[in-house]
C-alpha positions as CSV (number, residue, x, y, z in Angstrom):
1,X,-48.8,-32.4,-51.7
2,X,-48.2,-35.9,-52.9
3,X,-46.8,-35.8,-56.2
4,X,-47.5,-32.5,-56.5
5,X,-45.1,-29.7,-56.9
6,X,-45.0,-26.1,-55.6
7,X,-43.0,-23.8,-58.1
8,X,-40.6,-21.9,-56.6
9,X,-40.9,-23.0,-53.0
10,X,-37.7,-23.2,-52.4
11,X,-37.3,-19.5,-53.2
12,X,-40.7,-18.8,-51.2
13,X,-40.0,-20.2,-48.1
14,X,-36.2,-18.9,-48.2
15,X,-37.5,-15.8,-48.7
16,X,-39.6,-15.0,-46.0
17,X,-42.8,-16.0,-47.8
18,X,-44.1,-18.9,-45.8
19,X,-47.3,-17.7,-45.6
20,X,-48.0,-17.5,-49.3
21,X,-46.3,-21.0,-49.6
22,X,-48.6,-22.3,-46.9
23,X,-51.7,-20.4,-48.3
24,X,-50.8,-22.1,-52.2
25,X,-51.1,-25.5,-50.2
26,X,-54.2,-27.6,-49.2
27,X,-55.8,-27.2,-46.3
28,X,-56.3,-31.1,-45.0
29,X,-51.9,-30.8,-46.0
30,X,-51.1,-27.7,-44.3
31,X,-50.2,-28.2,-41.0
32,X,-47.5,-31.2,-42.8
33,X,-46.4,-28.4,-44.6
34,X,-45.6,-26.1,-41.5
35,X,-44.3,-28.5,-39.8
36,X,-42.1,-29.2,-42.8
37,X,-41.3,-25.5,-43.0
38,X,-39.9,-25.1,-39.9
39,X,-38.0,-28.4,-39.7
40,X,-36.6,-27.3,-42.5
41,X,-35.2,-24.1,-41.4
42,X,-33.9,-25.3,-38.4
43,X,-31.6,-27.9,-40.2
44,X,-30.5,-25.2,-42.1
45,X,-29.8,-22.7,-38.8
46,X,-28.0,-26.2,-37.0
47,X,-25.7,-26.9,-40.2
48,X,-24.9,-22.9,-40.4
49,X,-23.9,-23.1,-36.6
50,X,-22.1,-26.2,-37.2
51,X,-20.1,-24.4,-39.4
52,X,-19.3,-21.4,-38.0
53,X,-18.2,-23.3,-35.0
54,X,-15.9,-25.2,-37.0
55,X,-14.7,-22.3,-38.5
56,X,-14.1,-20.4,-35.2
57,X,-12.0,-24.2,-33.8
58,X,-9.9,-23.7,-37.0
59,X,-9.0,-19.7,-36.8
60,X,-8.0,-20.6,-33.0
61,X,-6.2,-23.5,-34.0
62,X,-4.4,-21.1,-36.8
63,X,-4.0,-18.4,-34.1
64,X,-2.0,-20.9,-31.5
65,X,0.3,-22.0,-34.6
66,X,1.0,-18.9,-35.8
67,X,1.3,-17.0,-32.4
68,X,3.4,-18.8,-30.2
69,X,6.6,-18.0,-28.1
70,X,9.8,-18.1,-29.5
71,X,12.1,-21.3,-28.1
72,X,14.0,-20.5,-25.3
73,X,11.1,-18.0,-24.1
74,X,13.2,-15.4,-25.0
75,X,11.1,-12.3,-26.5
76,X,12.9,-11.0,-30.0
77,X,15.4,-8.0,-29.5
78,X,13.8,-4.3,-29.8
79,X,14.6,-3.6,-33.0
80,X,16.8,0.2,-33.0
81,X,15.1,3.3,-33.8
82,X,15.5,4.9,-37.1
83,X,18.0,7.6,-37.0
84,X,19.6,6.7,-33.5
85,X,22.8,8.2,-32.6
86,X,25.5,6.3,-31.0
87,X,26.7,8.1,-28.0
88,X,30.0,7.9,-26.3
């Protein structure tokens, strides 16, 4: 696969077609190609957990901001039910 390129094998491999991509590639090259396949996809499946963990620190990080006690631990008053009448 020196210097030579594959059309669409970005599209192949990312689509499930790895088989056909390997198949299209010469067979003294192919087991550089798997092994370049599935390096491949597991960058991609480390840099998408990366990010979703990131994602996940920043929502709890959002949820301890937003969500916190009021000062003086006091919890806000109840507020009165619609249509309450005062009684003597």
């Amino acid at each position: 696969m020196c210097g030579q390129r594959l059309p669409d094998a970005g599209q192949g491999g990312g689509g499930g077609g790895a088989r056909e991509l390997l198949a299209r590639v010469p067979s003294g090259r192919r087991a550089a190609a798997d092994q370049a396949l599935h390096a491949a996809f597991a960058s991609g499946l480390n840099a998408a957990a990366l990010a979703a963990g990131a994602a996940g620190l920043l929502a709890g990080a959002v949820v301890l901001v937003l969500v916190r006690e009021r000062p003086g631990g006091a919890p806000a008053a109840a507020p009165e039910p619609v249509g309450a009448v005062e009684r003597p």
